[in-house]
OpenMM code with the backbone's topology and positions (N, CA, C; nanometers):
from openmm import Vec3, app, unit

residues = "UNK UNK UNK UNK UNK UNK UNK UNK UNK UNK UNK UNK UNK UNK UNK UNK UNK UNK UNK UNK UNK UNK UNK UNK UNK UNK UNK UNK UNK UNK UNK UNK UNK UNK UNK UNK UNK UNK UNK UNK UNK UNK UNK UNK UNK UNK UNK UNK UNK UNK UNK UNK UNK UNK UNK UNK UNK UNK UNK UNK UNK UNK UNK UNK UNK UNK UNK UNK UNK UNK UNK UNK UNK UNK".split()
positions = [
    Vec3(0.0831, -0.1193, 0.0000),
    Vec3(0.0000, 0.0000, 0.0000),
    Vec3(0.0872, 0.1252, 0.0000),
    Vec3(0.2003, 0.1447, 0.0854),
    Vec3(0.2981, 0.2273, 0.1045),
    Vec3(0.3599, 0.3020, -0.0343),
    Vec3(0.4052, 0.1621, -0.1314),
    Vec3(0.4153, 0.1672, -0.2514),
    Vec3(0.3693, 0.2239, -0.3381),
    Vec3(0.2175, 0.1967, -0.3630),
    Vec3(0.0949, 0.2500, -0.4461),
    Vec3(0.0560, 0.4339, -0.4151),
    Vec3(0.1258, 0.4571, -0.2788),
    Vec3(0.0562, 0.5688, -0.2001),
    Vec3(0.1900, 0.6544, -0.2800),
    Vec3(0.3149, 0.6245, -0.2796),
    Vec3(0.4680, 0.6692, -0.3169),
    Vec3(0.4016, 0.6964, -0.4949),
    Vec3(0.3836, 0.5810, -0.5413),
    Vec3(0.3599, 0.6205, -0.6960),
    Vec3(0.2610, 0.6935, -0.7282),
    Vec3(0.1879, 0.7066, -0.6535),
    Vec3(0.0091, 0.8267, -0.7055),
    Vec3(0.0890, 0.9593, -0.6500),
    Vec3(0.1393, 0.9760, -0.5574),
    Vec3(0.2181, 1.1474, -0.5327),
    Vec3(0.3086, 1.1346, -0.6074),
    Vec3(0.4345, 1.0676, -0.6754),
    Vec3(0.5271, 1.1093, -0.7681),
    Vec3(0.4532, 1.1723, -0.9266),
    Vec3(0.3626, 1.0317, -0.9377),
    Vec3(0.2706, 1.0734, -1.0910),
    Vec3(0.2254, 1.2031, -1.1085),
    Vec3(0.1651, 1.2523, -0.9939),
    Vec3(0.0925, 1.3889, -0.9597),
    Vec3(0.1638, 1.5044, -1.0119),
    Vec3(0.2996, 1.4756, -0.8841),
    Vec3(0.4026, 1.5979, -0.8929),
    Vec3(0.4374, 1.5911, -1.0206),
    Vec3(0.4981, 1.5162, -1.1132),
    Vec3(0.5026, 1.4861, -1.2470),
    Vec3(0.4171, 1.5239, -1.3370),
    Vec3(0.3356, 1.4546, -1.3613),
    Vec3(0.1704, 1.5529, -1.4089),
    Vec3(0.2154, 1.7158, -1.4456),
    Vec3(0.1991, 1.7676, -1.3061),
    Vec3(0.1598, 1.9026, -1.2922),
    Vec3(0.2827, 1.9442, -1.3613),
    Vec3(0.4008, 1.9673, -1.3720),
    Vec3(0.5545, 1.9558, -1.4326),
    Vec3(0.5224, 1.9785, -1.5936),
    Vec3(0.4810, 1.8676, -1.6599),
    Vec3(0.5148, 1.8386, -1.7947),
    Vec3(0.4833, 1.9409, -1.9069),
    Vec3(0.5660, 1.9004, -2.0124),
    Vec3(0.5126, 1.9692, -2.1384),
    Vec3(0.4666, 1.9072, -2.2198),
    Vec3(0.3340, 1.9371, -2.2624),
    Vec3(0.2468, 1.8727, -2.3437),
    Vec3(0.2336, 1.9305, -2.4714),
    Vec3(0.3348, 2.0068, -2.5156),
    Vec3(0.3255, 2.1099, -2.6344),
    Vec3(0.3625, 1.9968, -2.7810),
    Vec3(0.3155, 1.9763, -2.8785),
    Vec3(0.3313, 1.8472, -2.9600),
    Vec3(0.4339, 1.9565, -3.1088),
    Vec3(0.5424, 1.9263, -3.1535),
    Vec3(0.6605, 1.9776, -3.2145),
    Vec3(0.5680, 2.0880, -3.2872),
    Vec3(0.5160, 2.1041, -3.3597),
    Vec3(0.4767, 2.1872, -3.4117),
    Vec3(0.4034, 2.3093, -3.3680),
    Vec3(0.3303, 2.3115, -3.2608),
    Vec3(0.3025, 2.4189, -3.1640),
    Vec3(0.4554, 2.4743, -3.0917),
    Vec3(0.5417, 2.3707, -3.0357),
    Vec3(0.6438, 2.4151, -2.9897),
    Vec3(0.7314, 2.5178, -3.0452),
    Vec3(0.7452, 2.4612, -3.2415),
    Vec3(0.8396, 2.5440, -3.3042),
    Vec3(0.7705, 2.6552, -3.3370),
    Vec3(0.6361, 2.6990, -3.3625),
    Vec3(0.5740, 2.8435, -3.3948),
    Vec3(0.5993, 2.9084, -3.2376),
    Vec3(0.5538, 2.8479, -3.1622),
    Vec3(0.5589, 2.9566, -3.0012),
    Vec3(0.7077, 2.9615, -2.9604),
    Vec3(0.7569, 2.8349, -2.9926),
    Vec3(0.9129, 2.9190, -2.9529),
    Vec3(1.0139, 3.0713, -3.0483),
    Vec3(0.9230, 3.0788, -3.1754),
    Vec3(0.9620, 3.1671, -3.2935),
    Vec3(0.9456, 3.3095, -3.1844),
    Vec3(0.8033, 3.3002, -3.1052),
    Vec3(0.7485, 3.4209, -3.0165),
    Vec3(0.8004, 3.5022, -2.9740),
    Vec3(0.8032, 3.6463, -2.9353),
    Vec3(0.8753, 3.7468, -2.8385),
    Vec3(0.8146, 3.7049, -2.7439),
    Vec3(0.8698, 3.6595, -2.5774),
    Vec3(0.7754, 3.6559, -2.4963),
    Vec3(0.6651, 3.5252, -2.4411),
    Vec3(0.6707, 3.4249, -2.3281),
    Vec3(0.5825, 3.3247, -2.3582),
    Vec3(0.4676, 3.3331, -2.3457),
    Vec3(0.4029, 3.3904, -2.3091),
    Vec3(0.2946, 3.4113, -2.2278),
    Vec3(0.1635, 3.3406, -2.3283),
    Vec3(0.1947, 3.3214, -2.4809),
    Vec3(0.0807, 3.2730, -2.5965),
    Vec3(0.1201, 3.1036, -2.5077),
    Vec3(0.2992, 3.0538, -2.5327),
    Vec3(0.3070, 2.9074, -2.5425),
    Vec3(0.2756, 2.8749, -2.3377),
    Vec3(0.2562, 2.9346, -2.2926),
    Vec3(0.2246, 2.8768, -2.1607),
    Vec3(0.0562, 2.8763, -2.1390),
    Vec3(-0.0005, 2.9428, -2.2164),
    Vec3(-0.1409, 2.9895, -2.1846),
    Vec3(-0.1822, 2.8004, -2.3068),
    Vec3(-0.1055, 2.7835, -2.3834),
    Vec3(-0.1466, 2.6741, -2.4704),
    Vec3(-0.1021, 2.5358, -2.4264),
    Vec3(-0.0291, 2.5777, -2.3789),
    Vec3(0.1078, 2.4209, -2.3001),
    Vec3(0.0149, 2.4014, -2.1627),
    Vec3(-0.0927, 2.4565, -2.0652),
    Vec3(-0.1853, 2.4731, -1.9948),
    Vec3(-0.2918, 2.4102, -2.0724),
    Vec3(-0.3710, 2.4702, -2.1611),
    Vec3(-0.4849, 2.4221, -2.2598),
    Vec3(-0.4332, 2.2956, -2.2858),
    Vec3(-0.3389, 2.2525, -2.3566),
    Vec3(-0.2708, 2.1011, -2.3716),
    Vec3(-0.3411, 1.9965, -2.2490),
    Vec3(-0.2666, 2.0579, -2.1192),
    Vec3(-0.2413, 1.9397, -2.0418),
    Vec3(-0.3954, 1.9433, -1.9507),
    Vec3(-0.4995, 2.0277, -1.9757),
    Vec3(-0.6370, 2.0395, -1.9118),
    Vec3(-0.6839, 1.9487, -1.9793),
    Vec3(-0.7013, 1.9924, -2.1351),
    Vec3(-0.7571, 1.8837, -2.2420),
    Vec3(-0.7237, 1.7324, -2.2044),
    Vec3(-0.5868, 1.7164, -2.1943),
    Vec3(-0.5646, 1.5810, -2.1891),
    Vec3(-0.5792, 1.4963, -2.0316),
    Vec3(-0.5886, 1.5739, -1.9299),
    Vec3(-0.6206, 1.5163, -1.8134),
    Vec3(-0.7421, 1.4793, -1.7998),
    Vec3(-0.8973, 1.5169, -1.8541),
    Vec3(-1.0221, 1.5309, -1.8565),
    Vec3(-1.0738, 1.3895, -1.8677),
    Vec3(-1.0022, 1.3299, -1.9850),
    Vec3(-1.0465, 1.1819, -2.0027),
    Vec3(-1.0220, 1.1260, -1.8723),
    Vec3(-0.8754, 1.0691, -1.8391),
    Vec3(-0.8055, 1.0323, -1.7178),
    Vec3(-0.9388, 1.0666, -1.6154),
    Vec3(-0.9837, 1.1909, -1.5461),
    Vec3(-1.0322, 1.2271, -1.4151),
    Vec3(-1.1552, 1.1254, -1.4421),
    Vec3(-1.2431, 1.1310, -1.5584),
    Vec3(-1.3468, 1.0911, -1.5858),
    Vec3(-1.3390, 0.8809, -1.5933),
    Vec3(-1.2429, 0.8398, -1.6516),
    Vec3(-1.2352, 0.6977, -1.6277),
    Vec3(-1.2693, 0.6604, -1.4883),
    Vec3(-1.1551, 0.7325, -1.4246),
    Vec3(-1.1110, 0.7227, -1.2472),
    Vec3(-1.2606, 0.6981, -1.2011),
    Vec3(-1.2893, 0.8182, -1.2314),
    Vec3(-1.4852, 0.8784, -1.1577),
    Vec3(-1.5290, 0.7061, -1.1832),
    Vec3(-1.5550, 0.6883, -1.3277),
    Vec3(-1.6506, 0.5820, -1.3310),
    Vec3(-1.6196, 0.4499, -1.2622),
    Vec3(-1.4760, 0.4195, -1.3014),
    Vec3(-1.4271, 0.3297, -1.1959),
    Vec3(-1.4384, 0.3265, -1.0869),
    Vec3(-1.4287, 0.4394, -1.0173),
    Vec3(-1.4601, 0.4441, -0.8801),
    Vec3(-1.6049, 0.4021, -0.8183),
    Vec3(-1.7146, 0.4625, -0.8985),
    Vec3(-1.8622, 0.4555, -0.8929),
    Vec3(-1.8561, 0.2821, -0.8953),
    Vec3(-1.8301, 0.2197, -1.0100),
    Vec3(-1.8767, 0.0696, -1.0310),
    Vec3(-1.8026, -0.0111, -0.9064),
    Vec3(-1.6793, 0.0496, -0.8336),
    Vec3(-1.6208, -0.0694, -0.7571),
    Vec3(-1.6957, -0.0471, -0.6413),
    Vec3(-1.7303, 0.0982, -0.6357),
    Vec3(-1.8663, 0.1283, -0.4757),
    Vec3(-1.9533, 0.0417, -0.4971),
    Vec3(-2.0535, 0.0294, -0.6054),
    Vec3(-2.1220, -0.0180, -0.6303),
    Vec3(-2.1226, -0.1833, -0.6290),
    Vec3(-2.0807, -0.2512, -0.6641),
    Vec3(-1.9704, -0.3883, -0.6748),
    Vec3(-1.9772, -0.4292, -0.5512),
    Vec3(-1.8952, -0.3660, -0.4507),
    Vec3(-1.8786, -0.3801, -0.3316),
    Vec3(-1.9916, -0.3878, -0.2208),
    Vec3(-2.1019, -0.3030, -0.2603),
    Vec3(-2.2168, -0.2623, -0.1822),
    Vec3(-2.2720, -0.3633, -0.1884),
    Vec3(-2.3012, -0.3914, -0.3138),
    Vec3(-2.4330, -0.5060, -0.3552),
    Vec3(-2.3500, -0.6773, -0.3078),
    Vec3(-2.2193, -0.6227, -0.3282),
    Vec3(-2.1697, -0.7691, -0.2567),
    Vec3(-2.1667, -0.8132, -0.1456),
    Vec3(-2.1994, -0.6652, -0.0585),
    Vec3(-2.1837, -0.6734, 0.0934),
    Vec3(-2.3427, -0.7109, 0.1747),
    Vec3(-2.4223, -0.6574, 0.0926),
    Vec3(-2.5551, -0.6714, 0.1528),
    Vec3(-2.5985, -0.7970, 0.1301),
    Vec3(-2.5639, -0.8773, 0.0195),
    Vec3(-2.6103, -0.9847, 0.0125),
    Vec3(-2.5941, -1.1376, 0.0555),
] * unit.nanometer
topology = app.Topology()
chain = topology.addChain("A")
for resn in residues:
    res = topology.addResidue(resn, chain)
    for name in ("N", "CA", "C"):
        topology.addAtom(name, app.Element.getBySymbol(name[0]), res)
């Protein structure tokens, strides 16, 4: 458990860290005066792509409550 608890806070801190900018956004915003366009997009990137992820979790979470409940009462 100790283990599992170590890898969900490293992933996190990691997560929040990354660049999600894909080469071709990178090379026009790095051309830029100034970042403020490639951070406001490298943000938009990594919102977009976390959304799926939060939403699996959710449902997974719901069916193993559920799973569990109906296994317990019966």
């Amino acid at each position: 458990m100790k283990r599992k608890l170590i890898f969900l806070l490293f992933s996190l801190i990691f997560f929040l860290k990354s660049n999600a900018q894909c080469a071709m956004c990178r090379a026009v915003l790095e051309s830029e005066e100034g970042q403020g366009a490639a951070e406001g997009i490298n943000d938009g990137i990594v919102y977009l792509m976390a959304i799926p992820y939060i939403l699996v979790f959710g449902i997974g979470y719901i069916v193993y409550i559920k799973f569990f409940k109906t296994k317990a009462s019966t």
